[in-house]
py3Dmol code that shows the C-alpha trace and the ligand (Angstrom):
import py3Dmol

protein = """\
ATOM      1  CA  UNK A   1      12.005 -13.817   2.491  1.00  0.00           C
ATOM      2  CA  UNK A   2      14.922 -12.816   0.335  1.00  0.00           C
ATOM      3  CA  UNK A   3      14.446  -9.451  -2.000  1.00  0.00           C
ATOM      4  CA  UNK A   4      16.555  -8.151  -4.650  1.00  0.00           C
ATOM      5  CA  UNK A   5      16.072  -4.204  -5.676  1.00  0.00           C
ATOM      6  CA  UNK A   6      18.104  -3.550  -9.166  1.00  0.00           C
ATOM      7  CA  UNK A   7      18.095   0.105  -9.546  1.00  0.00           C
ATOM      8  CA  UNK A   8      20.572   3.198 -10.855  1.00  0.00           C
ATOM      9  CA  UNK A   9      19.952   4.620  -7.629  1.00  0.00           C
ATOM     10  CA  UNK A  10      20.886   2.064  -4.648  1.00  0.00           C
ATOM     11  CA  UNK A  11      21.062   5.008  -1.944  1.00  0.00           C
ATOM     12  CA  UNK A  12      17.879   6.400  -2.905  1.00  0.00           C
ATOM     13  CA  UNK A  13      16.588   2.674  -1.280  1.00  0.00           C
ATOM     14  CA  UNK A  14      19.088   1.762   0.659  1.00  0.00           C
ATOM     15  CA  UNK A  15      18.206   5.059   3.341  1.00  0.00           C
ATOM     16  CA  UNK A  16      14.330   3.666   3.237  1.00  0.00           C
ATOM     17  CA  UNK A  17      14.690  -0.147   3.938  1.00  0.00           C
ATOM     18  CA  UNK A  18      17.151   1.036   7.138  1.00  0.00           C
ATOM     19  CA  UNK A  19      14.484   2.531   9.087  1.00  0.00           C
ATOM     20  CA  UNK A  20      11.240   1.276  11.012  1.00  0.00           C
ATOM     21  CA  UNK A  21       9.311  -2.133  11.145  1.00  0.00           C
ATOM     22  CA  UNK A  22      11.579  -3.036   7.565  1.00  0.00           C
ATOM     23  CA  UNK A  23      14.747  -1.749   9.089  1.00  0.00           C
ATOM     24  CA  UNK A  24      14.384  -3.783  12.233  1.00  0.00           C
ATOM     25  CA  UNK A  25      13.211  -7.469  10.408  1.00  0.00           C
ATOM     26  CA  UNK A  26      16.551  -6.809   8.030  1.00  0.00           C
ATOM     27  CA  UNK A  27      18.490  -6.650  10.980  1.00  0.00           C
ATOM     28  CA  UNK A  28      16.938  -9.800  12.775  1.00  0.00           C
ATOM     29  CA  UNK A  29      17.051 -11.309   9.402  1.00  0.00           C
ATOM     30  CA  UNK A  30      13.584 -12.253   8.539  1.00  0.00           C
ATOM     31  CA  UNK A  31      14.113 -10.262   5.270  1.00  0.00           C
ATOM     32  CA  UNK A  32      16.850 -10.625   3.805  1.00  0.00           C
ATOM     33  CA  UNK A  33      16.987  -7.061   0.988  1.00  0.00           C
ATOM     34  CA  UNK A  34      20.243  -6.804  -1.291  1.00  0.00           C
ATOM     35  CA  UNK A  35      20.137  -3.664  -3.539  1.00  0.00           C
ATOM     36  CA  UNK A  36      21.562  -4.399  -6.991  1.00  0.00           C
ATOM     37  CA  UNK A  37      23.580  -1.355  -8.560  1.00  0.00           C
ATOM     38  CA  UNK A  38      22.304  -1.929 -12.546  1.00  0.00           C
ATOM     39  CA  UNK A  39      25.704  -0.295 -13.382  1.00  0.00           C
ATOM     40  CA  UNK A  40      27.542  -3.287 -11.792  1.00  0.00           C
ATOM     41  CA  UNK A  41      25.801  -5.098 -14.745  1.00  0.00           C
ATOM     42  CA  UNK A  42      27.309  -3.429 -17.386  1.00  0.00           C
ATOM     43  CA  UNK A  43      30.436  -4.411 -19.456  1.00  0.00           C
ATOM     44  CA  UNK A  44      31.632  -1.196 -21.077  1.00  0.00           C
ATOM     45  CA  UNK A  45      34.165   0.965 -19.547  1.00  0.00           C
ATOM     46  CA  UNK A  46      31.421   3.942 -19.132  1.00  0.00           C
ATOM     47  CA  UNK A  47      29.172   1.606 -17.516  1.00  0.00           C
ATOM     48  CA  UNK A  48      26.158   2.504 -19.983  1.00  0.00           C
ATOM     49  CA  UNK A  49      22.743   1.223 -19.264  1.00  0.00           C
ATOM     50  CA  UNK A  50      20.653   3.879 -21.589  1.00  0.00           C
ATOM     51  CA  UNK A  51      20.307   4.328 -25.092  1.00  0.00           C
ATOM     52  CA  UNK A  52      18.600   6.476 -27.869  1.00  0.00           C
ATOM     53  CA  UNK A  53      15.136   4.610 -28.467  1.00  0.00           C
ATOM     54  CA  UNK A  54      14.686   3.075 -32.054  1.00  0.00           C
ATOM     55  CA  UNK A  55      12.279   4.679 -33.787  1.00  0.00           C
ATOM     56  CA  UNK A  56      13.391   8.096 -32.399  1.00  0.00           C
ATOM     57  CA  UNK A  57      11.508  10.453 -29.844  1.00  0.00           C
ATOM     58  CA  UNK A  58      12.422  11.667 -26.748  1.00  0.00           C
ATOM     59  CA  UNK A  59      14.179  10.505 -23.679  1.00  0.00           C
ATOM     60  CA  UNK A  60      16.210   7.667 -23.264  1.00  0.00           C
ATOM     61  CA  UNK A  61      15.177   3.869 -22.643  1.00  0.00           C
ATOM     62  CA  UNK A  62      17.556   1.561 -20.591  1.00  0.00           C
ATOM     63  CA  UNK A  63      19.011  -1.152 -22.115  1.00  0.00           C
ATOM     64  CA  UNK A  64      17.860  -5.209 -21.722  1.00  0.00           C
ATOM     65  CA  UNK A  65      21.061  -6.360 -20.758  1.00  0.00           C
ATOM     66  CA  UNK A  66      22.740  -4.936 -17.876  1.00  0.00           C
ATOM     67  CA  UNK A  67      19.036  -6.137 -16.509  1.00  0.00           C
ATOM     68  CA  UNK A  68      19.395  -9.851 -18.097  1.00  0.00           C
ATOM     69  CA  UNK A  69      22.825 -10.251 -16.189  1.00  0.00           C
ATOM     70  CA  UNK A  70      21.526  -9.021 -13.328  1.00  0.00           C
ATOM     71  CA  UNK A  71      18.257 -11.315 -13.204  1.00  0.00           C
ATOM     72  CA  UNK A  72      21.340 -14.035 -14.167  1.00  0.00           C
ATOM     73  CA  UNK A  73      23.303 -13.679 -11.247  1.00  0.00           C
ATOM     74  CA  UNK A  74      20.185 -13.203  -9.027  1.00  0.00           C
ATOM     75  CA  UNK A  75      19.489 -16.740  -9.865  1.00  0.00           C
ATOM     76  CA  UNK A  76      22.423 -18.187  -9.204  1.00  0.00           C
ATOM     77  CA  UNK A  77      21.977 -17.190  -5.282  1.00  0.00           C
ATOM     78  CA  UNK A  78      18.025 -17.445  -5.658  1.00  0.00           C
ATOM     79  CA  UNK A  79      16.326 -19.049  -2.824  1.00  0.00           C
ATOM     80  CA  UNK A  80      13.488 -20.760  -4.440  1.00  0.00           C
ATOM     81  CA  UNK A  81      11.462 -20.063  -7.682  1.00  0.00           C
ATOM     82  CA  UNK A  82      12.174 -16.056  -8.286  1.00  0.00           C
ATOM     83  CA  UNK A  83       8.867 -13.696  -8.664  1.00  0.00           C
ATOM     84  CA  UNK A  84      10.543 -10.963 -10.691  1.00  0.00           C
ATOM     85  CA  UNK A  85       8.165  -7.615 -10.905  1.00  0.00           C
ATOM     86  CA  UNK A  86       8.726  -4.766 -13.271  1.00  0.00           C
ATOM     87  CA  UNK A  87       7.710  -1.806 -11.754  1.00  0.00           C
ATOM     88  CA  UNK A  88       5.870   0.120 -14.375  1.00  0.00           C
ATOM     89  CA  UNK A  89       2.990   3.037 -14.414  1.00  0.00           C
ATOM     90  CA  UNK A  90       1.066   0.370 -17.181  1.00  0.00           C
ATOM     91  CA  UNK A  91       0.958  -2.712 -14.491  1.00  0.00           C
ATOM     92  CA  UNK A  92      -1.516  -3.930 -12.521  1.00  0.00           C
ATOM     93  CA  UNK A  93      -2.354  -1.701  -9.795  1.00  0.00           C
ATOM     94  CA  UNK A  94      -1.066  -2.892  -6.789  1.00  0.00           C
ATOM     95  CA  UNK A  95      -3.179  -3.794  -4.209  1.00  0.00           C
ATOM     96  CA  UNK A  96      -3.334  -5.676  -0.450  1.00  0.00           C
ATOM     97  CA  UNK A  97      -5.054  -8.742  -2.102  1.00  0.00           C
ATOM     98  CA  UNK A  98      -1.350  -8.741  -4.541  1.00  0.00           C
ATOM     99  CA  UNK A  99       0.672  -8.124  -0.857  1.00  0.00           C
ATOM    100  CA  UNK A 100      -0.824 -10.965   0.269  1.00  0.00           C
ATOM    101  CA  UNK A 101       0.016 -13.191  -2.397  1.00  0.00           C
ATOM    102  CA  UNK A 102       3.451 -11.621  -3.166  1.00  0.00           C
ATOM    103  CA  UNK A 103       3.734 -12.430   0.702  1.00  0.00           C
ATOM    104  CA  UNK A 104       4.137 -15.752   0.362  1.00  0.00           C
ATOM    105  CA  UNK A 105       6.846 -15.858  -2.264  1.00  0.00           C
ATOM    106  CA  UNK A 106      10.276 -16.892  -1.049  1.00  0.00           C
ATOM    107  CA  UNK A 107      12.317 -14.665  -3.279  1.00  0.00           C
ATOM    108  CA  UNK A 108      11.177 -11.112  -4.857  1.00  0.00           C
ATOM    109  CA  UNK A 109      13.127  -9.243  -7.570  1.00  0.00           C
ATOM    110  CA  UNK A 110      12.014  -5.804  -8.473  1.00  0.00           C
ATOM    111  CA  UNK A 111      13.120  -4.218 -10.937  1.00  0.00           C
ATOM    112  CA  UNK A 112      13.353  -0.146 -10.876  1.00  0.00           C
ATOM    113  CA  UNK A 113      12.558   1.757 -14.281  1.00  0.00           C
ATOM    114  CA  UNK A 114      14.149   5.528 -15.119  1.00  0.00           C
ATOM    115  CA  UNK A 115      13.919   7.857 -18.319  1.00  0.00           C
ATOM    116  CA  UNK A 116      11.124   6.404 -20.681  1.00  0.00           C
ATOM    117  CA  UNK A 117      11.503   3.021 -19.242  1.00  0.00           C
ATOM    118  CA  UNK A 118      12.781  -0.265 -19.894  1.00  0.00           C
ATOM    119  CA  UNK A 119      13.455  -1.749 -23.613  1.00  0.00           C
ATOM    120  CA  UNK A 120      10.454  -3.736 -23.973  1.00  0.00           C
ATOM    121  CA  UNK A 121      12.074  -7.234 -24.310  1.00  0.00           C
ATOM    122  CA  UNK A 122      12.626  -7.105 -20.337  1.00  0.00           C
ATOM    123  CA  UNK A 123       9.034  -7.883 -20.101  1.00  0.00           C
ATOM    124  CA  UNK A 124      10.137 -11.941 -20.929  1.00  0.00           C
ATOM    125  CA  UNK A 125      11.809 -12.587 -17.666  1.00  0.00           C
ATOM    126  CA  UNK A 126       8.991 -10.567 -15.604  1.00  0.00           C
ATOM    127  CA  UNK A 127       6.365 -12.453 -13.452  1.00  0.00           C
ATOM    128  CA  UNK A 128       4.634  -9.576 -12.439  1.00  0.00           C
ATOM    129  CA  UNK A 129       4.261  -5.865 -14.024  1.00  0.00           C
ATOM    130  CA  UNK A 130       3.172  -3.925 -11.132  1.00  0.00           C
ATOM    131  CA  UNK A 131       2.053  -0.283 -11.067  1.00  0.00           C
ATOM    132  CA  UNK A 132       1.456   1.576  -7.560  1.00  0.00           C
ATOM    133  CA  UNK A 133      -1.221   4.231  -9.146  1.00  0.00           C
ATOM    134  CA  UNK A 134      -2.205   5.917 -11.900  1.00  0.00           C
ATOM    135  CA  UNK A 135       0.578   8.741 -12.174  1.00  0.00           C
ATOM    136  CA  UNK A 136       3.946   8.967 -13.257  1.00  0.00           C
ATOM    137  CA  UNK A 137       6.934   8.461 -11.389  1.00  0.00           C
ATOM    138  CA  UNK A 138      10.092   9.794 -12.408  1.00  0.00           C
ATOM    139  CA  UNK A 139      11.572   6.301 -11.824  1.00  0.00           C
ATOM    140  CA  UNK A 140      10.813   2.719 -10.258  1.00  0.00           C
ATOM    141  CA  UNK A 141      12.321   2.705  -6.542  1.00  0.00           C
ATOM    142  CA  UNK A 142       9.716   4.649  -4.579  1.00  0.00           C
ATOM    143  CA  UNK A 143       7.692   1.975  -6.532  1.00  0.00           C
ATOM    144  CA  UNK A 144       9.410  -1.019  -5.157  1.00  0.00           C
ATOM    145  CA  UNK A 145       9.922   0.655  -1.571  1.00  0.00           C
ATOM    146  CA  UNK A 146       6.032   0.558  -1.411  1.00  0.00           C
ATOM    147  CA  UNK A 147       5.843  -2.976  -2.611  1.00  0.00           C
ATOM    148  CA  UNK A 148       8.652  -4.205  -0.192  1.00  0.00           C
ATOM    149  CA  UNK A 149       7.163  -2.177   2.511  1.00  0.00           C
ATOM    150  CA  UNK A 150       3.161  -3.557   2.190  1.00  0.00           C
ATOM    151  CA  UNK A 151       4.701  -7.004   1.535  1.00  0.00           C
ATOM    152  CA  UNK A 152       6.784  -7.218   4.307  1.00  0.00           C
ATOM    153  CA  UNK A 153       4.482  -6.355   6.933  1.00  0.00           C
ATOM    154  CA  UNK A 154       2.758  -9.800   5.466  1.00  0.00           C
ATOM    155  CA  UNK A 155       5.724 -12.039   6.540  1.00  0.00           C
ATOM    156  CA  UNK A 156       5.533 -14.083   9.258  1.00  0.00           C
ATOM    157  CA  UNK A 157       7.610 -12.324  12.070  1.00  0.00           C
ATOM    158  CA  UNK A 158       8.341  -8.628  10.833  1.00  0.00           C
ATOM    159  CA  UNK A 159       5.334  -6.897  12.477  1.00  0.00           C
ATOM    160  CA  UNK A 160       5.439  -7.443  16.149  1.00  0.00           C
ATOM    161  CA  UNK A 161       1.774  -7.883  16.563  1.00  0.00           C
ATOM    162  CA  UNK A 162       0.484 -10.149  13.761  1.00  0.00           C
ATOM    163  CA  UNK A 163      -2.885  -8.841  15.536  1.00  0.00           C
ATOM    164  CA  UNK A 164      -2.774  -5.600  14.371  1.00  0.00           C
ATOM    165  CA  UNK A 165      -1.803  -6.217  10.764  1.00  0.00           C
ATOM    166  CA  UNK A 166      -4.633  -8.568  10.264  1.00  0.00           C
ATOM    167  CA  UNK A 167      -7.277  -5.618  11.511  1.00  0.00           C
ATOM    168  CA  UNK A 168      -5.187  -3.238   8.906  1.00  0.00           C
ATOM    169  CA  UNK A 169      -7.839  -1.667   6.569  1.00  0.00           C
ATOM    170  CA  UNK A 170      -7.883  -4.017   3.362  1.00  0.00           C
ATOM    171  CA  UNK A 171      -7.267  -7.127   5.004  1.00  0.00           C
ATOM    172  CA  UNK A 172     -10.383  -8.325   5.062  1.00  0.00           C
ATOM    173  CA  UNK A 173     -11.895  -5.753   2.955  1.00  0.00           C
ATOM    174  CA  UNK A 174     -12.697  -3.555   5.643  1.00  0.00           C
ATOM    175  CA  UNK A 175     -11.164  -0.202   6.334  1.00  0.00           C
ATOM    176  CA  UNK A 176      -9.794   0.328  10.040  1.00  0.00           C
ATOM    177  CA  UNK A 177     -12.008   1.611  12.791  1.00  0.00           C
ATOM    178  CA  UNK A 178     -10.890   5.131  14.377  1.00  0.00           C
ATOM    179  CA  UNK A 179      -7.873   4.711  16.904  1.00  0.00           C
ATOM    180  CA  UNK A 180      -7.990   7.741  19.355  1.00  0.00           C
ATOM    181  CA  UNK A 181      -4.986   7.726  21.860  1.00  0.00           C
ATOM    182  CA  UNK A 182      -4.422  10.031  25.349  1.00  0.00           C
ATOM    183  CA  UNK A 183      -5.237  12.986  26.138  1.00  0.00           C
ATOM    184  CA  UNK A 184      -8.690  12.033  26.270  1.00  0.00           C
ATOM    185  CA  UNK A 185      -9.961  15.542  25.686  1.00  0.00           C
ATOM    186  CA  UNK A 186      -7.880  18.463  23.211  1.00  0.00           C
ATOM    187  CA  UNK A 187      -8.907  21.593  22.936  1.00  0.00           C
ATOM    188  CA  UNK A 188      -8.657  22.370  18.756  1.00  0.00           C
ATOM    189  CA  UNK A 189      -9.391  25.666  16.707  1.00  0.00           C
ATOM    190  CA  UNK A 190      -9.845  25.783  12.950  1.00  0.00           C
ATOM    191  CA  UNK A 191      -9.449  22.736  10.944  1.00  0.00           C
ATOM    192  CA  UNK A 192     -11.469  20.873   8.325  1.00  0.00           C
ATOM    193  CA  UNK A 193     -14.312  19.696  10.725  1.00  0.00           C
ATOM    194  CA  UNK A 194     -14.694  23.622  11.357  1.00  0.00           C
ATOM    195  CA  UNK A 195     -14.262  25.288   7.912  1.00  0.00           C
ATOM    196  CA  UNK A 196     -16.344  27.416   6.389  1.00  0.00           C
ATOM    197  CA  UNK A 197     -18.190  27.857   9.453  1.00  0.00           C
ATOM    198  CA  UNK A 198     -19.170  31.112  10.967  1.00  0.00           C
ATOM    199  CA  UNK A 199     -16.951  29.758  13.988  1.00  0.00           C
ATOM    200  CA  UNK A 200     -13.636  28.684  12.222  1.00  0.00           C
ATOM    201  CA  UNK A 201     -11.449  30.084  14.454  1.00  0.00           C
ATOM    202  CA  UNK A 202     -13.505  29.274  17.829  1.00  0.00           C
ATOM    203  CA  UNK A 203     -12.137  26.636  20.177  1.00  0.00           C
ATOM    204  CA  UNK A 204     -13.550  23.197  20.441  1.00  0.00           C
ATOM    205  CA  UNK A 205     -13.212  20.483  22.505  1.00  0.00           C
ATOM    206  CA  UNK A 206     -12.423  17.309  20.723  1.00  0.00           C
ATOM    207  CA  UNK A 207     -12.932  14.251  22.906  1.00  0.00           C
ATOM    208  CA  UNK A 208     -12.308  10.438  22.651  1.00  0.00           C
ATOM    209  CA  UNK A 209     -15.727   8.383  21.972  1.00  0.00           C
ATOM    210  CA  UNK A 210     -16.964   7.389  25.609  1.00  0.00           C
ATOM    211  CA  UNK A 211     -16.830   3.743  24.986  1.00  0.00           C
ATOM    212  CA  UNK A 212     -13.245   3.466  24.582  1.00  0.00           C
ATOM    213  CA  UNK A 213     -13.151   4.879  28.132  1.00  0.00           C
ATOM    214  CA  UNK A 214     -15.647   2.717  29.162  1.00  0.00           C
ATOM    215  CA  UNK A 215     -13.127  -0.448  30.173  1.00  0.00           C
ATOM    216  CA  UNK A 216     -16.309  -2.646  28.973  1.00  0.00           C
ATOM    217  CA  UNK A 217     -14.047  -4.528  26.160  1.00  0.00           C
ATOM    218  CA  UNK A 218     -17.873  -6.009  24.430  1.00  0.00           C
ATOM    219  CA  UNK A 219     -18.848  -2.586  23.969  1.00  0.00           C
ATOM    220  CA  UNK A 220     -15.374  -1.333  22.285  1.00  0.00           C
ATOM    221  CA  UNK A 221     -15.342  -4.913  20.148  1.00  0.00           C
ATOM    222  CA  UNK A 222     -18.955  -3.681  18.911  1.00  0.00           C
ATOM    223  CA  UNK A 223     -17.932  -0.119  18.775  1.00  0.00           C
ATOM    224  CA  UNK A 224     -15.428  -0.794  16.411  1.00  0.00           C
ATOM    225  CA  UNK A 225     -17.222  -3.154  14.200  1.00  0.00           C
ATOM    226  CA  UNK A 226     -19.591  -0.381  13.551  1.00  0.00           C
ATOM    227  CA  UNK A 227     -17.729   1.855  13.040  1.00  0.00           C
ATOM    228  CA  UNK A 228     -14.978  -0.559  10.217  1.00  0.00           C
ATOM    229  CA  UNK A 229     -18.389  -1.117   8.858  1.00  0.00           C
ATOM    230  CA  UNK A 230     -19.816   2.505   8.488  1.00  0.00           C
ATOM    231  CA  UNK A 231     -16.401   4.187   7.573  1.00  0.00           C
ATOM    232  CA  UNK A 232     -16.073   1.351   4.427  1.00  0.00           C
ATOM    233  CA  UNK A 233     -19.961   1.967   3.565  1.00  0.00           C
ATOM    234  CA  UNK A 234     -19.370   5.821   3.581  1.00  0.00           C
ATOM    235  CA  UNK A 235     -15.683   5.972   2.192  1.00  0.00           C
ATOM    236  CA  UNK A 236     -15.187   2.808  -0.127  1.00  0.00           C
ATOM    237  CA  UNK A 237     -18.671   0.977  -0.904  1.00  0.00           C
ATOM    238  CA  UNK A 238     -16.724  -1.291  -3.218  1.00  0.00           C
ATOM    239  CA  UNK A 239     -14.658  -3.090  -1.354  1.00  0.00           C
ATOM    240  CA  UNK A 240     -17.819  -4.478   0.633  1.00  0.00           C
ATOM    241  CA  UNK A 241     -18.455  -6.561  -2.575  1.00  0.00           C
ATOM    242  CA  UNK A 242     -15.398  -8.518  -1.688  1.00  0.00           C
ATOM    243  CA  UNK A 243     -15.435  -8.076   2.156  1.00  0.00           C
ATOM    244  CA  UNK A 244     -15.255 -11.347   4.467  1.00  0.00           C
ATOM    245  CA  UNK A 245     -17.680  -9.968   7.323  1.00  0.00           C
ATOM    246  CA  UNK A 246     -18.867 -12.548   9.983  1.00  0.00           C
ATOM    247  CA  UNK A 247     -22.516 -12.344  10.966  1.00  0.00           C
ATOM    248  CA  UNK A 248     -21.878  -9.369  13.357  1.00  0.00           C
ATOM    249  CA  UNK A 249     -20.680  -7.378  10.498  1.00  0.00           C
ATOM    250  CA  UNK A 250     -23.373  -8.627   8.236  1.00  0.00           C
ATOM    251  CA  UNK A 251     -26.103  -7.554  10.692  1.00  0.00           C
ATOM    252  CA  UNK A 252     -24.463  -4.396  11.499  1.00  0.00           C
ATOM    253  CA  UNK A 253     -24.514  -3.281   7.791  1.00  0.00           C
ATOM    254  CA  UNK A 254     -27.713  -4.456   7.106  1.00  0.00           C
ATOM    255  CA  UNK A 255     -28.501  -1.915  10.046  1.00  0.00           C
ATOM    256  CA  UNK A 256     -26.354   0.843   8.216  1.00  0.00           C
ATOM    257  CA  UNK A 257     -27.922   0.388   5.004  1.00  0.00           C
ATOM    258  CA  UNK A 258     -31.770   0.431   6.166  1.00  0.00           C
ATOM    259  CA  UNK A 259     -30.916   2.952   8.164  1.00  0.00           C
ATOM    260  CA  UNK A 260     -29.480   4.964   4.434  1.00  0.00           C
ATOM    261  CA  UNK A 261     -32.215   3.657   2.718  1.00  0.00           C
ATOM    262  CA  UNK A 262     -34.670   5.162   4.823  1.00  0.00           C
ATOM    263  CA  UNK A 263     -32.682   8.562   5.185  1.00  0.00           C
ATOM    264  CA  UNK A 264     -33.195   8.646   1.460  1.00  0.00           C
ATOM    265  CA  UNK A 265     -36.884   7.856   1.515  1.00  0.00           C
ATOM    266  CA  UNK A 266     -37.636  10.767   4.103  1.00  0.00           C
ATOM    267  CA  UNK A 267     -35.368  13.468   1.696  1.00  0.00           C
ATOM    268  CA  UNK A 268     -37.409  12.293  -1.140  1.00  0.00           C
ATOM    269  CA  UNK A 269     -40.713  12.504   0.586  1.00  0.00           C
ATOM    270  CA  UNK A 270     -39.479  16.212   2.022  1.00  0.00           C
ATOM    271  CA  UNK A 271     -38.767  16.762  -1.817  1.00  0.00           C
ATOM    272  CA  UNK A 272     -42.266  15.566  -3.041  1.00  0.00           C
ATOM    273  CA  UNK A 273     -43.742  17.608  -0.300  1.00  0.00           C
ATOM    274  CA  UNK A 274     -41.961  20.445  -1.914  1.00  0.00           C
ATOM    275  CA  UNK A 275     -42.890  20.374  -5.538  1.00  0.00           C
TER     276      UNK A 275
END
"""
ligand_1 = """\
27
LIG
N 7.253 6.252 -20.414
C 6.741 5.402 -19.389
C 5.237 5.202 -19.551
O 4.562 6.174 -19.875
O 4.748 4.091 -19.292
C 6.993 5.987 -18.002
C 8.394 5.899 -17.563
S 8.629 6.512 -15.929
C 9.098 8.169 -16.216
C 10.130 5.753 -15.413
C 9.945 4.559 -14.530
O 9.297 4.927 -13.316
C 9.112 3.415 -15.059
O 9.853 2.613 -15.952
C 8.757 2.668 -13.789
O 9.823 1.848 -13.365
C 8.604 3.803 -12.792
N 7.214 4.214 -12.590
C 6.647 5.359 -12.962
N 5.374 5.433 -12.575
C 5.102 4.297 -11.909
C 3.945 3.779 -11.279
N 2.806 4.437 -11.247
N 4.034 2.580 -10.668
C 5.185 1.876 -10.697
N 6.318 2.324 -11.295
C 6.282 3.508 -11.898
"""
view = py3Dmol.view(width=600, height=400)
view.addModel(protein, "pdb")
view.setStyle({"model": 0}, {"cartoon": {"style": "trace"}})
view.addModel(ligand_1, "xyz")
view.setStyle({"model": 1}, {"stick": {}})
view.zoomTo()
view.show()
């Protein structure tokens, strides 16, 4: 996959995409990044990209051109049809469902926003206006670092262990089971699981679920069903609208939920008995 980043800021990326699982498929050259310096874009001798916004108000808005030539020479190396994504707090929020699709795109331009944002006429050479949450960024590359990162992991070759990136949480609409690792027991004071207790600062001993000790690989496939299952029901009930369980899954949140709905049926009893 090729990407192109055009930013103001090229080292605030450029330090990012160097290091881990991105750093390493650059290298091998499974993803192929250039970072585009908007300034090189730019025809006057103070290499401008801002202006005053029409209208007046605050702030400064950066200009449709430098960003036209850069889409323009972008094209003339592209590598297939180019999927160019605004980065922008009033986009779509991004999600893994969007990662996957992106995923499959042979060549990714994103552009990075600063000051109030981009003159609005950018928005007719954009594919995709993409925001990463509702807040406010003080500019667009963080925003395409997450994008490049979550989209990358997608690609064929740049995780290791294609395994493990299709049990991520999301990827089926599940969230990720617990991972415990050695020591098998650690001793822990204090901490959320302990606050507000009369106890807060006592000692506990935290332990890894037997199971995972148990070598019985069945038992720790089950185990961690469950518990995908039960940490999505508790944490993120919506995504199980969407989720693609297989029958194991299905049976082990019918299980969950009878299990809630009766919880709820004895607390309402115990609150009848009460009034
Ligand atoms: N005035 C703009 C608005 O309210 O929509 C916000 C401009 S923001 C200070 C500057 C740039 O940061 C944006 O053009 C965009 O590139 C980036 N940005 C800010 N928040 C973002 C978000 N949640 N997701 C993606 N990009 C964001």
């Amino acid at each position: 996959m090729t990407v192109d980043i055009v930013t103001i800021f090229p080292a605030m990326v450029q330090a990012p995409l160097a290091a881990g699982i991105v750093g390493r498929a650059i290298e091998r050259g499974t993803l192929d990044v250039k970072v585009r310096d908007l300034r090189d874009f730019t025809t006057d001798r103070h290499r401008v990209v801002d202006d005053v916004p029409y209208g007046g108000g605050p702030g400064m808005v950066l200009k449709p051109d430098p960003f036209f030539r850069a889409l323009d020479a972008i094209e003339t190396d592209r590598v297939g049809p180019l999927t160019v994504i605004l980065t922008s707090p009033q986009g779509k929020r991004f999600t893994q469902v969007d990662a996957q699709r992106l995923s499959g795109q042979p060549h990714l331009v994103l552009l990075c926003g600063r000051y109030e944002g981009f003159d609005d006429r950018i928005r007719q050479r954009v594919t995709d206006e993409i925001s990463i949450g509702d807040y406010v960024l003080s500019g667009g590359e963080l925003a395409a670092l997450v994008v490049v990162d979550a989209v990358a992991r997608l690609v064929p070759g740049v995780v290791g262990d294609e395994q493990s990136v299709a049990e991520d949480s999301f990827s089926r609409g599940l969230l990720d089971f617990p991972q415990f690792t050695r020591p098998p027991e650690i001793a822990c004071r204090g901490g959320a699981g302990n606050a507000g207790s009369a106890t807060a600062s006592a000692e506990r001993v935290l332990k890894v679920p037997d199971v995972l000790l148990s070598g019985n690989h069945a038992e720790i496939r089950r185990w961690r069903k469950r518990q995908a299952v039960a940490r999505t029901l508790e944490r993120r009930p919506d995504l199980l609208d969407g989720a693609v369980l297989d029958e194991e899954e299905k049976q082990i949140l019918r299980e969950l939920q009878d299990g809630r709905s009766a919880e709820l049926q004895k607390g309402q009893a115990r609150n009848h008995g009460r009034d």
